[in-house]
C-alpha positions in Angstrom: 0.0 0.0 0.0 1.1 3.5 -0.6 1.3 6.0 2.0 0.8 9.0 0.0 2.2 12.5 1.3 0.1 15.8 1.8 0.8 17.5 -0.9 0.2 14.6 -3.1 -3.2 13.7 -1.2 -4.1 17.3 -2.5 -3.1 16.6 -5.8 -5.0 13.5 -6.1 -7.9 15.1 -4.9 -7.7 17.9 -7.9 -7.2 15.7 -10.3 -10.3 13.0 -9.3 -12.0 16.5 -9.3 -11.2 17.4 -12.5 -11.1 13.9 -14.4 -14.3 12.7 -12.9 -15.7 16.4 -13.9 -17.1 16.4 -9.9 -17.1 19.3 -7.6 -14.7 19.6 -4.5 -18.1 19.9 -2.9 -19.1 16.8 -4.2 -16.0 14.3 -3.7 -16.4 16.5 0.1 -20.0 14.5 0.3 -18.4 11.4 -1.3 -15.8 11.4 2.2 -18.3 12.4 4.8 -20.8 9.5 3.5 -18.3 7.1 3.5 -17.6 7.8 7.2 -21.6 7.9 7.7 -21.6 4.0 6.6 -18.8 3.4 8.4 -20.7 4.3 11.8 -23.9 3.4 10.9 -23.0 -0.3 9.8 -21.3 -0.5 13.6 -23.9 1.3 15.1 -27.5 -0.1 13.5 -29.4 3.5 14.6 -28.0 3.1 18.2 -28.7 6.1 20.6 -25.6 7.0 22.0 -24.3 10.7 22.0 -22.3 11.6 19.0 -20.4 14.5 19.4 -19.0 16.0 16.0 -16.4 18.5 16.3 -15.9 20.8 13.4 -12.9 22.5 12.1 -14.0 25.3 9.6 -11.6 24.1 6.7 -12.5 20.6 4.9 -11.6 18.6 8.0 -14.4 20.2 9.2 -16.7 20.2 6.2 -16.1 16.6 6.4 -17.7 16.5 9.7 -21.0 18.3 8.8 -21.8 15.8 5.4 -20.9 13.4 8.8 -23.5 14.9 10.9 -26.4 15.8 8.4 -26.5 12.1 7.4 -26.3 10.9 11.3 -29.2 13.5 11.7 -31.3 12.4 8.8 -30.8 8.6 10.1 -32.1 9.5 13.0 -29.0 9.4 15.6 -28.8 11.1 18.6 -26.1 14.1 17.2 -24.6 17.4 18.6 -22.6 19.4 16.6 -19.6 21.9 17.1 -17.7 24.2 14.9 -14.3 25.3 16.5 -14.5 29.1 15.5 -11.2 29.6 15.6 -10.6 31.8 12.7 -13.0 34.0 10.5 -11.7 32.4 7.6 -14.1 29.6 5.8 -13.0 26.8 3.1 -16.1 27.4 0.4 -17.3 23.4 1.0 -17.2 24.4 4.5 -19.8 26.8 4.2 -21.9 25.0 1.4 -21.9 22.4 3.8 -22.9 24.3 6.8 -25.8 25.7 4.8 -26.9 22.2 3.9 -26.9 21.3 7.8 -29.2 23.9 8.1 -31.7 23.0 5.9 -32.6 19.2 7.8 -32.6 20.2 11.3 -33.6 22.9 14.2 -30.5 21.9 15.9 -28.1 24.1 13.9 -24.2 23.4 15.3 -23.1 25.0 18.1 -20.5 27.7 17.2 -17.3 27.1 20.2 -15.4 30.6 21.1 -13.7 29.8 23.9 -13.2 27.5 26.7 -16.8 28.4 28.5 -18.4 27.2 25.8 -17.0 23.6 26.1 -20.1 20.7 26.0 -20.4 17.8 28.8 -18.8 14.8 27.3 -19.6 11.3 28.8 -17.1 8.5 29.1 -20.2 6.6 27.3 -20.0 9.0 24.2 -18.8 9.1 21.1 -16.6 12.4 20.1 -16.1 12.8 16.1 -13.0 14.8 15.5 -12.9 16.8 12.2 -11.3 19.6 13.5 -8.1 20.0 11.9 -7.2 17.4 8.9 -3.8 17.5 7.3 -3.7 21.0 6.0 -2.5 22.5 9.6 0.5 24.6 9.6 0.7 26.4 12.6 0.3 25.9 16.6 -3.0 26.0 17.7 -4.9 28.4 20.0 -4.6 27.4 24.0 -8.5 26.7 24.0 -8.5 24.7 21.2 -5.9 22.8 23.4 -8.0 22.4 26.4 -10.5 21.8 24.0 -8.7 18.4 22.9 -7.6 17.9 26.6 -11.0 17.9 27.5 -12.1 15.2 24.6 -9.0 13.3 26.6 -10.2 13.8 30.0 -13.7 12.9 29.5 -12.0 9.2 28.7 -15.0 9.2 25.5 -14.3 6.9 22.5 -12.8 9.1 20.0 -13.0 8.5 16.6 -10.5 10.7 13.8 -11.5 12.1 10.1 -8.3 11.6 8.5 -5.6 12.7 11.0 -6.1 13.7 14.7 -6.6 16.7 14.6 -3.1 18.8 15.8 -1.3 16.0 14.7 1.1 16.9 11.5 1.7 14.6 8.2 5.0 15.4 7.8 6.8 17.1 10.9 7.0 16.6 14.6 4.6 18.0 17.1 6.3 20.0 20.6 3.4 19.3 22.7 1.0 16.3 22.9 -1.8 17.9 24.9 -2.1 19.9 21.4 -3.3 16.7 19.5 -6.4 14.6 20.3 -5.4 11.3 21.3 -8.5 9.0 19.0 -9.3 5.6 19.6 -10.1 5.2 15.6 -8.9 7.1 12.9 -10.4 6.5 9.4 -8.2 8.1 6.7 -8.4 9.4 3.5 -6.6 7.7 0.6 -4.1 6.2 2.6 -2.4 5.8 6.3 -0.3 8.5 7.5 3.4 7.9 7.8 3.2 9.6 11.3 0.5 6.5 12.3 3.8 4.1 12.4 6.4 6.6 14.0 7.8 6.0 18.0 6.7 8.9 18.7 3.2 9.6 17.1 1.8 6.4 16.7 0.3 6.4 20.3 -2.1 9.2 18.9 -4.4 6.7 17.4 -4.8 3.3 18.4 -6.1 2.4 15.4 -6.5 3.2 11.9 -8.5 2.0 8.5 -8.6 3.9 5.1 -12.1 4.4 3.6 -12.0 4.6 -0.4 -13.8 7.9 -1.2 -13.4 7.0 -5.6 -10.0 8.8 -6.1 -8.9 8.7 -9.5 -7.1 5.2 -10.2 -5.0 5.8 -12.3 -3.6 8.5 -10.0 -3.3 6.1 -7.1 -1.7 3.3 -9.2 0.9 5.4 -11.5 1.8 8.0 -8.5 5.2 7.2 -7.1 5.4 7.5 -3.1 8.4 7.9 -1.4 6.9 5.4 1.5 4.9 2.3 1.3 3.4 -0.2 3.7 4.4 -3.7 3.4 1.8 -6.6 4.4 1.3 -10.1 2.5 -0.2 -8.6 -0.7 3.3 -6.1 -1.2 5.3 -9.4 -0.3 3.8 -12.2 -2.1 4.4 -11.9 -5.6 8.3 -11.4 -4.6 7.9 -15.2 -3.6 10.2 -17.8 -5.1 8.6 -21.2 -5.7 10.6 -24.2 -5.6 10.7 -26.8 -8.2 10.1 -30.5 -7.2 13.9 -31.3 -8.5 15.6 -28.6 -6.3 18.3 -29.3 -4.1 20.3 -27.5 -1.3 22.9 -26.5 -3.9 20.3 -24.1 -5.5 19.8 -22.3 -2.1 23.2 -21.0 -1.6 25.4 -21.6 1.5 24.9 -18.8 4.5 28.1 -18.1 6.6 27.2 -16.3 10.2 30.5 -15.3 11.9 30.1 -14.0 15.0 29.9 -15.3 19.1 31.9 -14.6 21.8 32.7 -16.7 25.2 29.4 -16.7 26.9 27.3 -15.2 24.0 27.2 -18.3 21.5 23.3 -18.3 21.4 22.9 -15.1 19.8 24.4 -16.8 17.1 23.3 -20.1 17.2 19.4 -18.3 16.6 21.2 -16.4 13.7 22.2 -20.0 12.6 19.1 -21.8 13.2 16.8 -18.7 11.3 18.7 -18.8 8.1 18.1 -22.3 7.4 14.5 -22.5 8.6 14.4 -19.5 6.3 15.2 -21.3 3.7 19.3 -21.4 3.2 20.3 -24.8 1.3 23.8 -25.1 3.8 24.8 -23.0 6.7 28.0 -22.7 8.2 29.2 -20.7 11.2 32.5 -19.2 11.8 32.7 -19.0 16.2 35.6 -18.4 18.5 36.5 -22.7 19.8 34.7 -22.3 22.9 31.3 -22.4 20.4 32.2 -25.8 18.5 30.6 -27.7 20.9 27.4 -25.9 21.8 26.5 -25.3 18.3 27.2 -28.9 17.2 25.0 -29.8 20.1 22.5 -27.6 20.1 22.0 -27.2 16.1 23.2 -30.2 14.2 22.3 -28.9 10.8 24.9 -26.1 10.9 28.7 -26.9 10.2 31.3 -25.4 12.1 34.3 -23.5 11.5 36.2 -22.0 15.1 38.4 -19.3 15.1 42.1 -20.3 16.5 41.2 -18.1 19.7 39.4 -19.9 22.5 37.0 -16.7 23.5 37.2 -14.3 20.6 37.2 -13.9 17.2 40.3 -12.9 16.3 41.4 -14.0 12.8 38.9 -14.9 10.0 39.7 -17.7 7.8 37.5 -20.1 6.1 37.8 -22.4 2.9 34.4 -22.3 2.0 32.7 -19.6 -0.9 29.8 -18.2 1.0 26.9 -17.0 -1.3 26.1 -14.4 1.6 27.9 -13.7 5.3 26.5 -12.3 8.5 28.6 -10.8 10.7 28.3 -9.3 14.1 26.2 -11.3 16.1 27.7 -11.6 19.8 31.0 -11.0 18.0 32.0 -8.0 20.7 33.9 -5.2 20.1 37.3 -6.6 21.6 40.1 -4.6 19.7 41.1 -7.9 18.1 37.7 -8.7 16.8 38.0 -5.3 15.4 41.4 -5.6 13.5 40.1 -8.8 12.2 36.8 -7.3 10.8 38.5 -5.1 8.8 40.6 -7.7 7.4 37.7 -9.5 6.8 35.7 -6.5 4.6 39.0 -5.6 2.6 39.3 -8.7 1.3 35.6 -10.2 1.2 33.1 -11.0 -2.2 30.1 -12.0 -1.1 27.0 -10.0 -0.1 26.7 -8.9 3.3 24.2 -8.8 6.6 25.9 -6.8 9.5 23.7 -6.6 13.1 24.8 -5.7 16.3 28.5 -5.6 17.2 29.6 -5.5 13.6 27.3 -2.0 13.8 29.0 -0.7 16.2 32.9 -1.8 15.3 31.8 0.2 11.7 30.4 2.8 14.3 33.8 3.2 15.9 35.7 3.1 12.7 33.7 5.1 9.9 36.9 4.5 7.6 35.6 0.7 7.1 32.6 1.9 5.4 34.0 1.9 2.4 34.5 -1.5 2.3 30.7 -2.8 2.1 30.0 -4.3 -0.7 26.9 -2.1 -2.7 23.3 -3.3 -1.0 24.8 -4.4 1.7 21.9 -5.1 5.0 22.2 -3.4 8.3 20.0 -4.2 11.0 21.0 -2.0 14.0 18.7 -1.5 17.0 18.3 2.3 18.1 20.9 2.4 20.3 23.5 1.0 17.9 21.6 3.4 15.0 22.4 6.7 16.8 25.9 5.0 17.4 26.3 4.7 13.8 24.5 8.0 12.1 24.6 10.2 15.4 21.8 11.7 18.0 18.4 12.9 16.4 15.6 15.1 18.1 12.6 13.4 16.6 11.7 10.5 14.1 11.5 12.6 11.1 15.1 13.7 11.6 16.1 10.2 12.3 14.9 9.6 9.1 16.2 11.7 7.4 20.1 11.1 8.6 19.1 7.2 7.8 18.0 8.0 4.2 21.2 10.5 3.6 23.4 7.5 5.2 22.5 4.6 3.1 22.4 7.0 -0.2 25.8 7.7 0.9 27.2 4.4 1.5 25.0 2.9 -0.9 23.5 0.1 2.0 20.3 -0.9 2.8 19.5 0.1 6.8 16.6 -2.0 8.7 15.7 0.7 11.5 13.9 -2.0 14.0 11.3 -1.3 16.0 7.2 -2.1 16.5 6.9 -0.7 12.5 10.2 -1.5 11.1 11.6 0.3 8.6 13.8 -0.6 5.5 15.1 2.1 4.2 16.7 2.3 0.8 17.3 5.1 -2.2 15.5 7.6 -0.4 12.4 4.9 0.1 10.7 4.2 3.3 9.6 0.3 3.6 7.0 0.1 6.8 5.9 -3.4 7.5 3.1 -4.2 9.4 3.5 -7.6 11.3 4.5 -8.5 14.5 4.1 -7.6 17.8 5.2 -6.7 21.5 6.5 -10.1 22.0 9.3 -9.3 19.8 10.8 -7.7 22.8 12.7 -10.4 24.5 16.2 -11.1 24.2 17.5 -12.8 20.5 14.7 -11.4 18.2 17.1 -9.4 16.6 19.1 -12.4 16.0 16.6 -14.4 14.2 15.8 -11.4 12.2 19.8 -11.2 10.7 19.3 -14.9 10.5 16.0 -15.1 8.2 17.0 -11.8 6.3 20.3 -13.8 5.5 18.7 -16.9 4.6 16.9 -15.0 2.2 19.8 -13.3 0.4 21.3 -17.1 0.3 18.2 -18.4 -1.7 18.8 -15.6 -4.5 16.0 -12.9 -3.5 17.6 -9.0 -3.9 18.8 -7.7 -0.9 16.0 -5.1 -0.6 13.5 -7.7 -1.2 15.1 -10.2 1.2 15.3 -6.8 3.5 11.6 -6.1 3.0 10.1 -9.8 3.0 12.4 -10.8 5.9 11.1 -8.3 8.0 7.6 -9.4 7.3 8.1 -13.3 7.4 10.1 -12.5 11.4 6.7 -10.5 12.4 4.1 -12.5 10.9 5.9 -15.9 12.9 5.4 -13.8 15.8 2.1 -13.1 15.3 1.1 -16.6 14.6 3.5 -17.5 17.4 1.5 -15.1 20.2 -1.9 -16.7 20.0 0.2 -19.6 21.6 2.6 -18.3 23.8 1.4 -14.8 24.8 3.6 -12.0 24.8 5.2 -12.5 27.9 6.4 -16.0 27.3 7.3 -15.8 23.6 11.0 -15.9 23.1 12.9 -15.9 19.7 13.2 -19.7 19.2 9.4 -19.6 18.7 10.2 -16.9 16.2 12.2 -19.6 14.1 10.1 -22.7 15.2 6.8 -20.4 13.9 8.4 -19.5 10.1 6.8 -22.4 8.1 3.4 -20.8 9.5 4.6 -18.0 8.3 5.4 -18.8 4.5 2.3 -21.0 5.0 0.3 -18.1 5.3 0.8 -15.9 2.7 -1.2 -18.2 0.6 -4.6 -18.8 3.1 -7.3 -16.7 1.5 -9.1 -14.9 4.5 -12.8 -15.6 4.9 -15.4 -13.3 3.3 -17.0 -10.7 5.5 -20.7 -10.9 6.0 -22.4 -7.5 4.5 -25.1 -6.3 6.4 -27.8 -4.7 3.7 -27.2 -1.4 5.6 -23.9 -1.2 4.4 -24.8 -1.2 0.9 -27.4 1.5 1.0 -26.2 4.9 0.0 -27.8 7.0 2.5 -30.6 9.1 1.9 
């Protein structure tokens, strides 16, 4: 899915205007009834109080098509306008005239913050105050306004954005944004929905189709897209009934240190559930053992140093190496890294203390073979591109960084991101259980699996990513949060792949639904 940005949402909506020779007016009435059947297939005429909030731009002419059609269906509906400015959008007030015209109960106009309504914790608050447009810091009522939608612990349901909350920058002060339970968007999801630190302004999000042009939505390039099974499936590789391991490339993980062999023994164990035909595993000697033990599949090669990894040599041709998991950051580990990279071929996956030895010595960047996968955490990401004040800069010194060095960075986290070529890839699997010691692990592991079986790097990047949340999704409904560690992770992959061809189960369509309404 693309995840269009503002000023291409406004774009699209000019041209559907224009090629569909509608109004602005009318594609307004096409959003605000699609939110109507939204609420009214949930609600079936239900009684509650619906608060709509209106902005006076098209957020908030949004919100009056909204609350003419609740009126006319009969719903128990108060309405607001935020008078915050004496300026109008022109649908605003066509809309405000049509409000009018099928009730007594004409909106309540909100100066100040006397004027504020009673809100239940049983209610329902419709925010169509602000939509993406807004480009300045709001007015202190309009502030306690939304504090007051917060305190009053209502169900809050978004038009488009949450009102305060910018597309494309940071905000300075969260009692400035209304927190929604629901926010159903226009055209697409917001990048800002699957950011640290503004995702916690919605809870959830869905995007109603309000008949943009198609062509616009399928030719327009985005600089972000979201990734689920639909993005990821046609990049999968079959396998032919005559296939052998050969055909699947041979994965070398180097990396372990005295006490820390299981971060790479999940590495180990990930690529070849992943799909790698052989893996082999370079380890200080004090691994040989426990890996031979504890994953028989894998062959061995041990450094000549009992606890460290100290000097690199192998007499195998890797199709792909990992390097860096619980390798340490020992001085000698170091020197023998960078003997390593000068003299190395094959594609590379570095995660964790390989990060942070490049981190140490930016000189060795150089070295990394083009499209090479890094899969830091945050900590070891500000090691590597330096501090940021807020996601948007982090994003852009990750974009400027892998354009520079020509690498493909995974920036992990609840709504990972693979960035590449000035491209944001957000995935959209997996969960809090990923929080537990080793996920990170398996994640180099499949991602390097991948890579061995002959999928691009960005694609084995991108599809990786998914494959490691979707086994911890399927993985959860058994374990629970809690208790899932990252050996279910691997144990849950085949689920995974499994998955991406089950067809989900058609929804039943209440009648309602399909009724324009009148």
């Amino acid at each position: 899915m693309k995840v269009f940005s503002k000023e291409q949402i406004y774009e699209g909506d000019k041209l559907t205007a224009d090629r569909q020779k509608i109004s602005s007016t009318e594609l307004m009435e096409r959003a605000g009834t699609q939110i109507f059947n939204w609420i009214h297939a949930r609600m079936q005429g239900a009684q509650v109080p619906i608060h709509v909030f209106c902005g006076i731009g098209n957020n908030g002419g949004d919100g009056l098509v909204l609350a003419r059609h609740l009126i006319t269906h009969g719903y128990n509906v108060n309405t607001f306008v935020i008078n915050c400015s004496d300026k109008r959008s022109k649908d605003f007030l066509v809309n405000y005239d049509r409000i009018k015209n099928v009730t007594k109960k004409w909106p309540v106009l909100l100066n100040c913050a006397e004027d504020f309504p009673e809100i239940n914790a049983e209610d329902i608050i419709v925010d169509a105050v602000f939509g993406i447009g807004l480009n300045r810091p709001i007015d202190t009522w309009v502030k306690q306004l939304f504090i007051h939608f917060r305190t009053s612990k209502a169900f809050t349901l978004a038009i488009d954005i949450p009102s305060g909350l910018f597309p494309d920058k940071p905000i300075e002060d969260e009692d400035a944004v209304v927190w929604a339970g629901y926010t159903l968007s226009f055209a697409s999801p917001k990048l800002v929905f699957f950011l640290p630190e503004t995702a916690k302004y919605t809870v959830q999000w869905e995007v109603l189709d309000i008949g943009l042009d198609q062509e616009f939505l399928f030719t327009t390039e985005t600089e972000v897209e979201l990734i689920g099974k639909h993005e990821v499936l046609p990049n999968y590789m079959p396998r032919e009934k005559y296939s052998h391991k050969g055909q699947f490339g041979h994965t070398l993980i180097i990396g372990g240190s005295y006490g820390k062999i299981g971060a790479v023994t999940l590495a180990s164990r990930a690529a070849l559930s992943s799909g790698a035909g052989l893996v082999s595993v370079f380890v200080p000697k004090c691994g040989y053992y426990p890996l031979q033990a504890a994953f028989p599949e894998a062959m061995v090669i041990t450094d000549i140093n009992e606890e460290l990894i100290t000097n690199i040599e192998f007499n195998i041709e890797p199709t792909v190496v990992a390097f860096g998991i619980g390798a340490g950051t020992n001085k000698q580990t170091g020197s023998a890294f960078e003997v390593f990279l000068k003299t190395n071929k094959a594609p590379l996956v570095i995660d964790a203390d390989g990060i942070n030895l490049l981190a140490k010595k930016k000189s060795l960047l150089k070295f990394l073979p083009e499209s090479s996968i890094l899969t830091p955490h945050p900590k070891e990401l500000e090691r590597l591109i330096g501090a940021w004040n807020d996601d948007f800069e982090k994003l852009n010194k990750v974009k400027a960084f892998a354009k520079k060095h020509k690498v493909i960075i995974i920036i992990k986290g609840a709504h990972s991101i693979t960035v590449y070529d000035d491209k944001l890839y957000v995935n959209t699997t997996g969960n809090s259980g990923l929080s537990t010691a080793g996920s990170g692990d398996v994640l180099t592991g499949i991602v390097t699996g991948l890579v061995s079986q002959g999928y691009n790097p960005l694609v084995a990047a991108i599809f990786g990513v998914y494959l490691h949340g979707k086994s911890a999704d399927i993985a959860v409904e058994d374990f629970g949060y809690q208790s899932l560690i990252a050996s279910h992770v691997i144990d849950y992959l085949g689920e995974a792949y499994i998955d991406l061809f089950k067809q989900p189960e058609p929804p039943e369509q209440l009648e309602e639904n399909k009724q324009e309404p009148k």
